[in-house]
C-alpha positions in Angstrom: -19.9 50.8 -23.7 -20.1 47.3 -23.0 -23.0 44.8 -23.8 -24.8 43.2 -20.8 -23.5 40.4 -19.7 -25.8 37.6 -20.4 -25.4 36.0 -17.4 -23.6 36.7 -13.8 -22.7 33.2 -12.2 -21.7 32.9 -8.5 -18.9 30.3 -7.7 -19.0 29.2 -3.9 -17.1 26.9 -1.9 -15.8 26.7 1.8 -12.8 28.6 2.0 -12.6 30.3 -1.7 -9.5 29.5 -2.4 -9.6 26.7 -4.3 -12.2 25.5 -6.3 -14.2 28.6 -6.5 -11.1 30.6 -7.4 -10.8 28.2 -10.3 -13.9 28.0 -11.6 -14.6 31.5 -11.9 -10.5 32.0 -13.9 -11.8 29.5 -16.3 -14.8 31.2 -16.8 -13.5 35.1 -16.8 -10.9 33.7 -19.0 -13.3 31.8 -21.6 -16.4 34.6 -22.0 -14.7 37.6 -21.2 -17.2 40.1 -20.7 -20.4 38.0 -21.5 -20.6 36.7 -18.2 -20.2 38.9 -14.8 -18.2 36.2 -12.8 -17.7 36.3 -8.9 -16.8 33.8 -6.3 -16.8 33.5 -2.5 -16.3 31.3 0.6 -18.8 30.3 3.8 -15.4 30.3 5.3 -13.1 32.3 3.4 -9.4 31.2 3.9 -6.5 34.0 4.1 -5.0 33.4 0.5 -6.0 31.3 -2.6 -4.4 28.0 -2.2 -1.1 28.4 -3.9 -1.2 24.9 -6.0 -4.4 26.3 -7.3 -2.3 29.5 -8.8 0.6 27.4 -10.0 -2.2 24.8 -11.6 -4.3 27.9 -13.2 -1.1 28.9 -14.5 0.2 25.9 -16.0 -2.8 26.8 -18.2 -2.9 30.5 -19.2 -5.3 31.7 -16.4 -3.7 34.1 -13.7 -5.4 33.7 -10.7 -2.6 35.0 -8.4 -4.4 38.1 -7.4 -7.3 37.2 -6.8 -8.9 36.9 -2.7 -11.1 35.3 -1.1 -14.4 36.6 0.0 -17.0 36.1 2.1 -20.3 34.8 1.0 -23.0 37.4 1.2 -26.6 37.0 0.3 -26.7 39.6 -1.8 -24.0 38.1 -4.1 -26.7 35.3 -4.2 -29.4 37.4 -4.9 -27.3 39.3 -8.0 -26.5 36.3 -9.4 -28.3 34.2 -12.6 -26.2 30.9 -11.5 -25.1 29.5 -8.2 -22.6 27.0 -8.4 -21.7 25.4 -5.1 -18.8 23.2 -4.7 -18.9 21.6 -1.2 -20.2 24.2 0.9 -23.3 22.1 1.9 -26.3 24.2 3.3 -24.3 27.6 3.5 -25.7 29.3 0.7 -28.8 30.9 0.7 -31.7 29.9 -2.3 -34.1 32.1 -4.0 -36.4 31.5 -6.1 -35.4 31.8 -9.8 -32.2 30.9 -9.7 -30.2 28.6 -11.5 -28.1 26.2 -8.9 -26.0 23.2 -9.4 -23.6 21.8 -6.8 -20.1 20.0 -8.3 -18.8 17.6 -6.5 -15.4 18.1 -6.9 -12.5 16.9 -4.5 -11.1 19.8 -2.3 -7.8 21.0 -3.4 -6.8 22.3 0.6 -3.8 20.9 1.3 -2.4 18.7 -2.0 0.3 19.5 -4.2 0.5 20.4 -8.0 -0.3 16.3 -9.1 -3.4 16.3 -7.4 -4.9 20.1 -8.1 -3.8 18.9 -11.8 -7.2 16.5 -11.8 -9.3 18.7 -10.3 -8.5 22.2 -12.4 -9.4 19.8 -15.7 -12.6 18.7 -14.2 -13.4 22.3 -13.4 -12.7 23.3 -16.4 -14.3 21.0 -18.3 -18.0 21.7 -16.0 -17.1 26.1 -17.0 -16.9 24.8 -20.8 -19.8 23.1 -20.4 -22.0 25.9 -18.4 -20.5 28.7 -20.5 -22.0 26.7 -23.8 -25.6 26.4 -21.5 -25.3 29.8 -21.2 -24.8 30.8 -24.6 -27.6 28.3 -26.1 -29.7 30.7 -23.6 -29.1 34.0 -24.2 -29.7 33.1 -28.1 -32.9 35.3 -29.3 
């Protein structure tokens, strides 16, 4: 059995298949099972941007099956962090959450050189959140 995670985070962005798709590798990939990670779209696309995939995997993190999703309130409402990247007023707040928007350049549409940029930014912002995270579920 499994601890509780000590956190479940919510990455959103437009389409969900950029960004969002690479925020929550990084973060599945760095705390394993101590955080419940999930992502989703206002507008999902049809397929995670493939530079994003070839970018996450430059690095280790397989993001190649992964979909996008729709965003739902109760995803919201399940999660301890909301992390919106871009998706402007879509996302619904409730109280007692934890949300932070990135501003963070849209991956749609570039090739490998400039996803490159914006993967290290992302995953310098997870490293950073997953340590917040940790520092709070300390006793």
């Amino acid at each position: 059995m499994s601890p509780t995670p000590a956190a479940s985070v919510l990455f959103v962005c437009v389409h969900n298949a950029g960004r969002s798709q690479m925020a929550a590798g990084f973060l599945a990939h760095l705390a394993g099972d101590r955080v419940d990670v999930r992502s989703a779209g206002s507008l999902p696309a049809d397929q995670v941007n493939p530079a994003a995939v070839e970018a996450m995997r430059e690095v280790g993190v397989d993001i190649a099956s992964a979909a996008p999703k729709v965003l739902t309130t109760q995803a919201v409402q399940a999660s301890d962090y909301v992390i919106t990247m871009g998706c402007g007023d879509a996302c619904p707040v409730f109280p007692g959450k934890t949300y932070l928007d990135w501003a963070l350049d849209d991956p749609a549409g570039q090739g490998l050189e400039a996803v490159r940029p914006i993967r290290d930014e992302i995953r310098s912002r997870v490293t950073a959140l997953l340590a917040e995270i940790d520092e709070r579920a300390r006793p």
